[in-house]
Biopython code that builds the backbone (N, CA, C, O; Angstrom):
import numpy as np
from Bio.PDB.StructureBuilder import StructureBuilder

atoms = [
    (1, "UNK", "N", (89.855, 87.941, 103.264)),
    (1, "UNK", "CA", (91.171, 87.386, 103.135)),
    (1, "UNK", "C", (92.172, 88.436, 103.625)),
    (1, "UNK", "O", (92.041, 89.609, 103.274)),
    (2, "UNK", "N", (93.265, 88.005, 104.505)),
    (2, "UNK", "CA", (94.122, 88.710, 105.118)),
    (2, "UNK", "C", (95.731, 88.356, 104.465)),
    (2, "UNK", "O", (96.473, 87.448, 104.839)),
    (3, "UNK", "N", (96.015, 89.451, 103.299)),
    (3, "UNK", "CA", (97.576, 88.908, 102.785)),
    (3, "UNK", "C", (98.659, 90.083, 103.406)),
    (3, "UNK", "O", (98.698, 91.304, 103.557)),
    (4, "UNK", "N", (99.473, 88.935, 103.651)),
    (4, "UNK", "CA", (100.981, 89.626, 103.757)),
    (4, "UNK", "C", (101.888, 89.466, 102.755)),
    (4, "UNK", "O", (102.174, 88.331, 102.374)),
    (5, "UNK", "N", (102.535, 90.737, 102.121)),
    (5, "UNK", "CA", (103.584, 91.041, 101.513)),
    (5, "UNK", "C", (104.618, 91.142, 102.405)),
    (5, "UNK", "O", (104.492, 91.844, 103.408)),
    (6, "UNK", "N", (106.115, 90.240, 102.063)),
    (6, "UNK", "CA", (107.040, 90.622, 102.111)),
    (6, "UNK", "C", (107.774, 90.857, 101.238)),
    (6, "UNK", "O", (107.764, 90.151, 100.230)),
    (7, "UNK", "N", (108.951, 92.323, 101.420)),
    (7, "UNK", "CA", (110.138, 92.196, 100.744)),
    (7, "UNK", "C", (111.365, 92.429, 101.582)),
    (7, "UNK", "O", (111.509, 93.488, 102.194)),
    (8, "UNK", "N", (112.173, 91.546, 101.618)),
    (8, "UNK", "CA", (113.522, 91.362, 102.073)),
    (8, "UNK", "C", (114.180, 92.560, 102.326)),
    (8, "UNK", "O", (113.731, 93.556, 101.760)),
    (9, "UNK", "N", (114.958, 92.658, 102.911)),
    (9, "UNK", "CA", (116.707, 93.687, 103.083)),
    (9, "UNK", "C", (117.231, 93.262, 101.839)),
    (9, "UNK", "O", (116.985, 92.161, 101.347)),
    (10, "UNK", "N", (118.135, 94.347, 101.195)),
    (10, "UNK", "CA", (118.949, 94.546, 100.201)),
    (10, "UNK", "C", (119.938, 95.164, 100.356)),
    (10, "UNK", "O", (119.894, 96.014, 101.246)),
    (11, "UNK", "N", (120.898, 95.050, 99.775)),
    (11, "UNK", "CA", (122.172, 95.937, 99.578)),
    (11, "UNK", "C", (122.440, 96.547, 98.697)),
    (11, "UNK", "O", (122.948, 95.819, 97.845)),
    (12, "UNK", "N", (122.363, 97.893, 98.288)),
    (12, "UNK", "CA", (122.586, 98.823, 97.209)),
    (12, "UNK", "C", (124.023, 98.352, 96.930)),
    (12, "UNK", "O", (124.928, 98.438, 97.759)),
    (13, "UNK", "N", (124.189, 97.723, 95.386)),
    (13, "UNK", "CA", (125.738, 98.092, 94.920)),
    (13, "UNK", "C", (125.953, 99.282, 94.247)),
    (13, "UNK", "O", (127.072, 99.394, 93.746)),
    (14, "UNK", "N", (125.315, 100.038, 94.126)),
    (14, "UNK", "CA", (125.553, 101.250, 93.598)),
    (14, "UNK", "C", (126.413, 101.918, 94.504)),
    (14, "UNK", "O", (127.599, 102.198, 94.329)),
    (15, "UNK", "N", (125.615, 102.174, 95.608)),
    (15, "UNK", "CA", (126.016, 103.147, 96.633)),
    (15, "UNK", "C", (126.768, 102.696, 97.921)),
    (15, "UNK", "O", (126.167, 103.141, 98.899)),
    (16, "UNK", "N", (127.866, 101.974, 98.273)),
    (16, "UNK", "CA", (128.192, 100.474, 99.312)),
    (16, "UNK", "C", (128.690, 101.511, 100.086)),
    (16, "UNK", "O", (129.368, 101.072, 101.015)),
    (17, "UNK", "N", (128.602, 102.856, 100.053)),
    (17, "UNK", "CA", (129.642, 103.778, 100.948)),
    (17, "UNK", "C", (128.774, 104.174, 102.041)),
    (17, "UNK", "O", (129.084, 103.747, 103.153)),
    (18, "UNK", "N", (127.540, 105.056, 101.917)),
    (18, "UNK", "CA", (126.841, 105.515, 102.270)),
    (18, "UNK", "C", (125.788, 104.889, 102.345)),
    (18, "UNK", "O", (125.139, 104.785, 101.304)),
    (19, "UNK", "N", (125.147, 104.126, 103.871)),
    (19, "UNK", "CA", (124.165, 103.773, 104.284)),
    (19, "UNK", "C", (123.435, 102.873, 103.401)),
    (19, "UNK", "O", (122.253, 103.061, 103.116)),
    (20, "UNK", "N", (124.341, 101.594, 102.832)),
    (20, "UNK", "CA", (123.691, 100.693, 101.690)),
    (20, "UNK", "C", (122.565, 99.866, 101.624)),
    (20, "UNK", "O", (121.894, 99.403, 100.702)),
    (21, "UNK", "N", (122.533, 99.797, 102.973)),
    (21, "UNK", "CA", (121.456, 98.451, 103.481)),
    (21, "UNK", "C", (119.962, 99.269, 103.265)),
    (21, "UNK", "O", (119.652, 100.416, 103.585)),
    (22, "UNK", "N", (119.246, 98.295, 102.651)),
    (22, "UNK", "CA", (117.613, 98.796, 102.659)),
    (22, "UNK", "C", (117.512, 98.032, 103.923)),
    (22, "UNK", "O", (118.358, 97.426, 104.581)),
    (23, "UNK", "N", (115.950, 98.271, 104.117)),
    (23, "UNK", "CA", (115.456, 97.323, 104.920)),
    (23, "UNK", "C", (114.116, 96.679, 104.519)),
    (23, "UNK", "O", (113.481, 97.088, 103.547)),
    (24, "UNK", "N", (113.682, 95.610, 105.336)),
    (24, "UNK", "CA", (112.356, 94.527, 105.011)),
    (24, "UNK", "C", (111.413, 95.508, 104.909)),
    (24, "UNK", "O", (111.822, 96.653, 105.105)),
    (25, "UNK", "N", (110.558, 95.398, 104.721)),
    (25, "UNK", "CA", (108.940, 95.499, 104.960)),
    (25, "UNK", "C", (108.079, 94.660, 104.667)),
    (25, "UNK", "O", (108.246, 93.847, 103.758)),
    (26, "UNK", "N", (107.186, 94.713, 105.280)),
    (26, "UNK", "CA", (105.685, 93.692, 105.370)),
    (26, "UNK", "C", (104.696, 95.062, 104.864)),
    (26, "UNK", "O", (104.826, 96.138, 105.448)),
    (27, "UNK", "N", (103.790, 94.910, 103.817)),
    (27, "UNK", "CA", (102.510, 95.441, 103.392)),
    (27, "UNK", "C", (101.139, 94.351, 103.948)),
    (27, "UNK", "O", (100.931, 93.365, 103.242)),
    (28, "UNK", "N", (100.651, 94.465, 104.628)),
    (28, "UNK", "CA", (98.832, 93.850, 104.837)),
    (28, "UNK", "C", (98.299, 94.565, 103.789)),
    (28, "UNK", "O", (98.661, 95.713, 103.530)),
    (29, "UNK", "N", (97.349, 93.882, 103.086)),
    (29, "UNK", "CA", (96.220, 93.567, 102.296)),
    (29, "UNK", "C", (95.212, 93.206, 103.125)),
    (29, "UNK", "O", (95.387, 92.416, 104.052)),
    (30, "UNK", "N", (94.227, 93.686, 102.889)),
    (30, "UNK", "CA", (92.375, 93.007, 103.033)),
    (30, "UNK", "C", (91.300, 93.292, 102.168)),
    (30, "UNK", "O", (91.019, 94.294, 101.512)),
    (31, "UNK", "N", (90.542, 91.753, 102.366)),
    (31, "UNK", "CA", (89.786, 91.621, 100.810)),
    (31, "UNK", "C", (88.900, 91.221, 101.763)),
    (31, "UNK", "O", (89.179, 90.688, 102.836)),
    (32, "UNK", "N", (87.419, 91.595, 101.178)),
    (32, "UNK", "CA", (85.901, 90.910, 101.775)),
    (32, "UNK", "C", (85.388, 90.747, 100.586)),
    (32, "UNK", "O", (85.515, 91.719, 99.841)),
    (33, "UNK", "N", (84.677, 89.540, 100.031)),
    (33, "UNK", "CA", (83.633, 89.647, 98.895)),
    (33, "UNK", "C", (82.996, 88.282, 99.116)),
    (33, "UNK", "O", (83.361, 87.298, 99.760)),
    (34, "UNK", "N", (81.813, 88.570, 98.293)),
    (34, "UNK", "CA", (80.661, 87.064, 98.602)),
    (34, "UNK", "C", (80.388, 87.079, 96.948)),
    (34, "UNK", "O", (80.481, 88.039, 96.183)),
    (35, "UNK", "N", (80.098, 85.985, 96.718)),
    (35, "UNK", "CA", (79.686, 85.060, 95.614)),
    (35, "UNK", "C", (78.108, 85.260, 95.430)),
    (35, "UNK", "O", (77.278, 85.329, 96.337)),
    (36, "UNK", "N", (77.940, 85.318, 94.415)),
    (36, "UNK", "CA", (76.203, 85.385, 94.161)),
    (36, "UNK", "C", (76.079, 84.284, 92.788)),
    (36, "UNK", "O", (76.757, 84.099, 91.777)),
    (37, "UNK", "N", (74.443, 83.502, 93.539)),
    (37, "UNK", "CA", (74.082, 82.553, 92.474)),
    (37, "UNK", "C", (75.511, 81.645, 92.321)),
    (37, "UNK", "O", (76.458, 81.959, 91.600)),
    (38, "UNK", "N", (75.441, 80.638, 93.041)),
    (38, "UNK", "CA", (76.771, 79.648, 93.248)),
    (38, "UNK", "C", (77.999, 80.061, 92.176)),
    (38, "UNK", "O", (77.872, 79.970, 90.955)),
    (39, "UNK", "N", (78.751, 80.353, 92.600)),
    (39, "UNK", "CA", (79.897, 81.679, 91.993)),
    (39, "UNK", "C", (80.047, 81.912, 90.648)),
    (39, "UNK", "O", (81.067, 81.596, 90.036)),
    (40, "UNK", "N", (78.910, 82.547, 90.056)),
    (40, "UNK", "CA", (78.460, 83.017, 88.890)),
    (40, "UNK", "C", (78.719, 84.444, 88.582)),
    (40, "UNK", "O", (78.744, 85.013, 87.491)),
    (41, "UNK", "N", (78.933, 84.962, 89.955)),
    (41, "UNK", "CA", (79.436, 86.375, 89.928)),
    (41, "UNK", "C", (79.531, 86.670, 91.266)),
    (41, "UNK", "O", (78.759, 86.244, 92.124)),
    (42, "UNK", "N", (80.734, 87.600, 91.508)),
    (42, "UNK", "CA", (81.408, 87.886, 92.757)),
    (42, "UNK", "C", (81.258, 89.703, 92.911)),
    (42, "UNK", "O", (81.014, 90.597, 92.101)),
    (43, "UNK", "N", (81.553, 89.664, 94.430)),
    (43, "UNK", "CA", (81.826, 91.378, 94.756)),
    (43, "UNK", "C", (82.358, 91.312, 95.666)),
    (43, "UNK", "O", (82.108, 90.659, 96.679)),
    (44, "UNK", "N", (83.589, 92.327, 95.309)),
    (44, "UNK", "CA", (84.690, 92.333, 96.491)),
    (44, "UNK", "C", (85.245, 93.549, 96.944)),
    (44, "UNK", "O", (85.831, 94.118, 96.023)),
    (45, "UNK", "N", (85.289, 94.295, 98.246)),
    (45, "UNK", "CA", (86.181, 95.162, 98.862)),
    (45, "UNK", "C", (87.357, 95.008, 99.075)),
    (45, "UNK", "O", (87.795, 93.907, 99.407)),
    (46, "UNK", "N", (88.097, 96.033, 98.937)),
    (46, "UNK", "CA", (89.624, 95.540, 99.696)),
    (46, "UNK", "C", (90.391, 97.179, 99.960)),
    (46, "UNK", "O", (90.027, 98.314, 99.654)),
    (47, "UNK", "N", (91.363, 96.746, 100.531)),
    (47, "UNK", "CA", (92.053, 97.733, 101.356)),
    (47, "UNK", "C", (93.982, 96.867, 101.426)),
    (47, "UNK", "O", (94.542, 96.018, 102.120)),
    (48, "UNK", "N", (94.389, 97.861, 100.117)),
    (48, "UNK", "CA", (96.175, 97.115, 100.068)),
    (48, "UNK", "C", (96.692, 98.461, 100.729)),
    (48, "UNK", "O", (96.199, 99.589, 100.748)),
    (49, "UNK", "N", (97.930, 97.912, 101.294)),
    (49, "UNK", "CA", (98.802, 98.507, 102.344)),
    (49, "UNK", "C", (98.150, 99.045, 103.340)),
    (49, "UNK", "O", (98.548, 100.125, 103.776)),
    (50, "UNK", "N", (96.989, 98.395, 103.921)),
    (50, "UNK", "CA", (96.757, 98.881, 105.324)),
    (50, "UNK", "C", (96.914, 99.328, 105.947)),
    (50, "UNK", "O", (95.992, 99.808, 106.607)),
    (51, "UNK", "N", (98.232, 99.545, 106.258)),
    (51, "UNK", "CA", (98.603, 100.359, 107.865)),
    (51, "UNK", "C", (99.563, 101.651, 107.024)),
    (51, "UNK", "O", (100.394, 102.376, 107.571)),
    (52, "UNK", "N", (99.162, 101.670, 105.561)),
    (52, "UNK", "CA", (99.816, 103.033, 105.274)),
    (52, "UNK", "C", (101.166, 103.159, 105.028)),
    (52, "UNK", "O", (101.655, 104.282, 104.910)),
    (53, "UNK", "N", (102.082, 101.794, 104.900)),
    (53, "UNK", "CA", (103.814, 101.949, 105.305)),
    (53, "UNK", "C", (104.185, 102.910, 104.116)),
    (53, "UNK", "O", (103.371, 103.126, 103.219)),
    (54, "UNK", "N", (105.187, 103.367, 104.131)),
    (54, "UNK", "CA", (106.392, 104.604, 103.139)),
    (54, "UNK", "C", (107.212, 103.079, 102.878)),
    (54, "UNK", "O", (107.496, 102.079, 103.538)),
    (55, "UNK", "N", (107.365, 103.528, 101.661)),
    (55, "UNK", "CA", (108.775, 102.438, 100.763)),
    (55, "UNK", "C", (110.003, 102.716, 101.701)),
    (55, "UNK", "O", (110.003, 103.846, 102.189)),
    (56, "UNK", "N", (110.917, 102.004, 102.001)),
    (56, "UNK", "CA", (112.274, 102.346, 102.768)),
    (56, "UNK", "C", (113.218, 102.884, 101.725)),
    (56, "UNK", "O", (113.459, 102.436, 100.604)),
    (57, "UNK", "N", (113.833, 104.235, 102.513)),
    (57, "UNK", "CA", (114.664, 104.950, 101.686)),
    (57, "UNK", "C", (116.296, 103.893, 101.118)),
    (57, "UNK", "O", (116.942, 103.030, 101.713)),
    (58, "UNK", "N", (116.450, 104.543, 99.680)),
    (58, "UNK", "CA", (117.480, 103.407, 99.397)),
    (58, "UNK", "C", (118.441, 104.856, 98.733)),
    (58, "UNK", "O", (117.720, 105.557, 98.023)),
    (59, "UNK", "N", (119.503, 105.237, 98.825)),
    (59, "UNK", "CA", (120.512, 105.965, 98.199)),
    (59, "UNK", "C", (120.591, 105.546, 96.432)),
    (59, "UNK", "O", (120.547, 106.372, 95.521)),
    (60, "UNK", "N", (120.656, 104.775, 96.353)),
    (60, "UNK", "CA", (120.598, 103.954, 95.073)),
    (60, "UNK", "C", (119.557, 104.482, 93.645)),
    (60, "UNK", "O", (119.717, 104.442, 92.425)),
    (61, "UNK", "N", (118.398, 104.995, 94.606)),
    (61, "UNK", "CA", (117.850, 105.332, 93.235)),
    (61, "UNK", "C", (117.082, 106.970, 93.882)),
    (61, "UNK", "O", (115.956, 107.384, 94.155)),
    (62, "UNK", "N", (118.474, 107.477, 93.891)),
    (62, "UNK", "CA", (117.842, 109.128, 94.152)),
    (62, "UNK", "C", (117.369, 109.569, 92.701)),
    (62, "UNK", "O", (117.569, 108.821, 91.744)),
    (63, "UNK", "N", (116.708, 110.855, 92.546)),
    (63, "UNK", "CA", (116.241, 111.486, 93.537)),
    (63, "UNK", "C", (114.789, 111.369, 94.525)),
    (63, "UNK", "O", (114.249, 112.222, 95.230)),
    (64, "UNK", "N", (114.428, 109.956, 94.251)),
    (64, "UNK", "CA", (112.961, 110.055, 94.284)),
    (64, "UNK", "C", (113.454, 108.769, 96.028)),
    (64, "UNK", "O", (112.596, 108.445, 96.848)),
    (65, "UNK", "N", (114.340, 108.505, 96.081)),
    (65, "UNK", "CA", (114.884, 107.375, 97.388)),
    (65, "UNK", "C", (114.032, 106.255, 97.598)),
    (65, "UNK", "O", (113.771, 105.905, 98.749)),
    (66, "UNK", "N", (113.582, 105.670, 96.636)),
    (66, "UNK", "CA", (112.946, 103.990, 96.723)),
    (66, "UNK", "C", (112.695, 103.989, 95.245)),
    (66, "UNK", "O", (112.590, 104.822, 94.345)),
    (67, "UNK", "N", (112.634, 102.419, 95.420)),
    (67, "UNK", "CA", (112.577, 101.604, 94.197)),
    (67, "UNK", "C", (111.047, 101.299, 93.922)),
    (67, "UNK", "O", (110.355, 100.454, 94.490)),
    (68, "UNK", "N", (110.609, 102.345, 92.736)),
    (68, "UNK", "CA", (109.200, 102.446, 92.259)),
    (68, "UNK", "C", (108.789, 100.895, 91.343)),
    (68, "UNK", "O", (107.726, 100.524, 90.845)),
    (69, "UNK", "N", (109.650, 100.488, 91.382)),
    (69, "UNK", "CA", (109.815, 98.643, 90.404)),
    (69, "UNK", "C", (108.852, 97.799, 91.829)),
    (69, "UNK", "O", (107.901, 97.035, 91.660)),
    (70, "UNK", "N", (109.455, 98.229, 93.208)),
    (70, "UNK", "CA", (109.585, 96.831, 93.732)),
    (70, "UNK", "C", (108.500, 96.772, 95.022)),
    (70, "UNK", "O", (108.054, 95.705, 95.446)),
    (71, "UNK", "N", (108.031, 98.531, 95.759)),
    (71, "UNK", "CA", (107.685, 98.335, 96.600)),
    (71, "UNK", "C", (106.589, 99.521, 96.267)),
    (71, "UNK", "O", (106.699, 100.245, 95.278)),
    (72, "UNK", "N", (105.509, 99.622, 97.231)),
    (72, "UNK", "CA", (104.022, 99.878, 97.157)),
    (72, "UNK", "C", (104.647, 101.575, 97.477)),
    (72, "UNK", "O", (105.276, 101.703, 98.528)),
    (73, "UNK", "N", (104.476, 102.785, 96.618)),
    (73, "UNK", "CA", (104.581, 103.671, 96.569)),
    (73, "UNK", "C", (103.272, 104.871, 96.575)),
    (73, "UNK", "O", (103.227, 106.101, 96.605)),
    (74, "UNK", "N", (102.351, 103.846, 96.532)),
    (74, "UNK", "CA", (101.264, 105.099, 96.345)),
    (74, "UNK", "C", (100.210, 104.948, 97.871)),
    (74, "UNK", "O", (99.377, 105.792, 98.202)),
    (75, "UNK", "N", (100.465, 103.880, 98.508)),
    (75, "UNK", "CA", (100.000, 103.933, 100.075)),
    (75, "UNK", "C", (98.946, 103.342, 100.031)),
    (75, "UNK", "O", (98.404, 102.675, 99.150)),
    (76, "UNK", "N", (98.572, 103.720, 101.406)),
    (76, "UNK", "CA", (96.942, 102.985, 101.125)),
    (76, "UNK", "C", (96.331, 103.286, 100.240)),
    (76, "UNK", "O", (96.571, 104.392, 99.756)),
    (77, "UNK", "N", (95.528, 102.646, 99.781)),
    (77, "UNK", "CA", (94.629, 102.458, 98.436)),
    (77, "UNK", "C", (93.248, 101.509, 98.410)),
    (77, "UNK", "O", (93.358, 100.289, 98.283)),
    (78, "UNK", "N", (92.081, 102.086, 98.526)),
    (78, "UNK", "CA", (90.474, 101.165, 98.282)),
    (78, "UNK", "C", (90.417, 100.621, 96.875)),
    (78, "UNK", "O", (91.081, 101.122, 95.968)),
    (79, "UNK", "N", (89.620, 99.596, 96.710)),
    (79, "UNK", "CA", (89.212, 99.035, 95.700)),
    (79, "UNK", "C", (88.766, 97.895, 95.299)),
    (79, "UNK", "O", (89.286, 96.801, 95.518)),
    (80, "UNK", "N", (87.205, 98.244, 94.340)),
    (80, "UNK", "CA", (85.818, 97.068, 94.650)),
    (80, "UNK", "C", (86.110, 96.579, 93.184)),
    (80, "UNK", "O", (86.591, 97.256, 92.276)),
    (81, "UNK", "N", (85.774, 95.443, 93.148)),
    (81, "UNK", "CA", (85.590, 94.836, 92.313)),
    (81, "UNK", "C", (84.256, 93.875, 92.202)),
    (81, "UNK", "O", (83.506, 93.608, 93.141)),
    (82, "UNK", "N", (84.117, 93.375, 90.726)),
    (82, "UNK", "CA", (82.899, 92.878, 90.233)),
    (82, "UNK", "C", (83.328, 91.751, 89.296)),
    (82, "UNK", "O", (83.794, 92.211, 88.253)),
    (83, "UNK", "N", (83.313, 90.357, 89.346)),
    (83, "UNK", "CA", (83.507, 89.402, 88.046)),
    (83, "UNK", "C", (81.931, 88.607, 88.150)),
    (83, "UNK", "O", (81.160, 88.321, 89.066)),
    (84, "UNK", "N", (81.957, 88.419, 86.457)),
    (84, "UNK", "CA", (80.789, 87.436, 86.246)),
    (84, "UNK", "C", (81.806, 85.949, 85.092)),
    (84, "UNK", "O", (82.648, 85.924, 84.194)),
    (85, "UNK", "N", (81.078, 85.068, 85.826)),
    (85, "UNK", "CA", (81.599, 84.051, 84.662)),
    (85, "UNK", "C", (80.429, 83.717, 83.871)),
    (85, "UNK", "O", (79.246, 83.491, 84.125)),
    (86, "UNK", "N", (81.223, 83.765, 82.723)),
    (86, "UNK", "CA", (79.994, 83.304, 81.243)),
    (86, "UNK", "C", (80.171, 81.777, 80.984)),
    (86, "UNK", "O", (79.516, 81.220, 80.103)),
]
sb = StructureBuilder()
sb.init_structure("model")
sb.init_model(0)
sb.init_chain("A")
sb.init_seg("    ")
for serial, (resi, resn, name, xyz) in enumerate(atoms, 1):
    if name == "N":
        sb.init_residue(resn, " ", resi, " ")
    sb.init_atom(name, np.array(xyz, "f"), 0.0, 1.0, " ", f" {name:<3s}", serial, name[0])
structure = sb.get_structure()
């Protein structure tokens, strides 16, 4: 499975003086997993923020310059998973 995240442009009201406008970004996601014993239990790879993007700098919430609430801060990132249904 191939997901796209978007988040929109924003306008800092904090800061309307100095360079207010955020901007969009798109994050890709990818997921591979197969079903075992007609989907009784699953296994899945994946790979969120794909191409690695940086949060867009926002004045608004210095000192760290992006919003740790809203957008993918820790980068690319692996991770497998395992469900069984009872």
């Amino acid at each position: 499975m191939l997901r796209g995240r978007y988040i929109g442009p924003t306008t800092d009201v904090v800061n309307t003086v100095k360079d207010a406008r955020t901007r969009s970004i798109v994050y890709t996601d990818l997921e591979i997993g197969f079903s075992i014993d007609d989907d009784a239990a699953r296994f899945s790879l994946g790979i969120n923020n794909l191409f690695d993007k940086a949060p867009p700098a926002s004045y608004a919430n210095a000192p760290i310059n992006y919003d740790i609430y809203t957008y993918d801060a820790r980068g690319r990132f692996l991770y497998a998973s395992f469900s069984v249904k009872m």
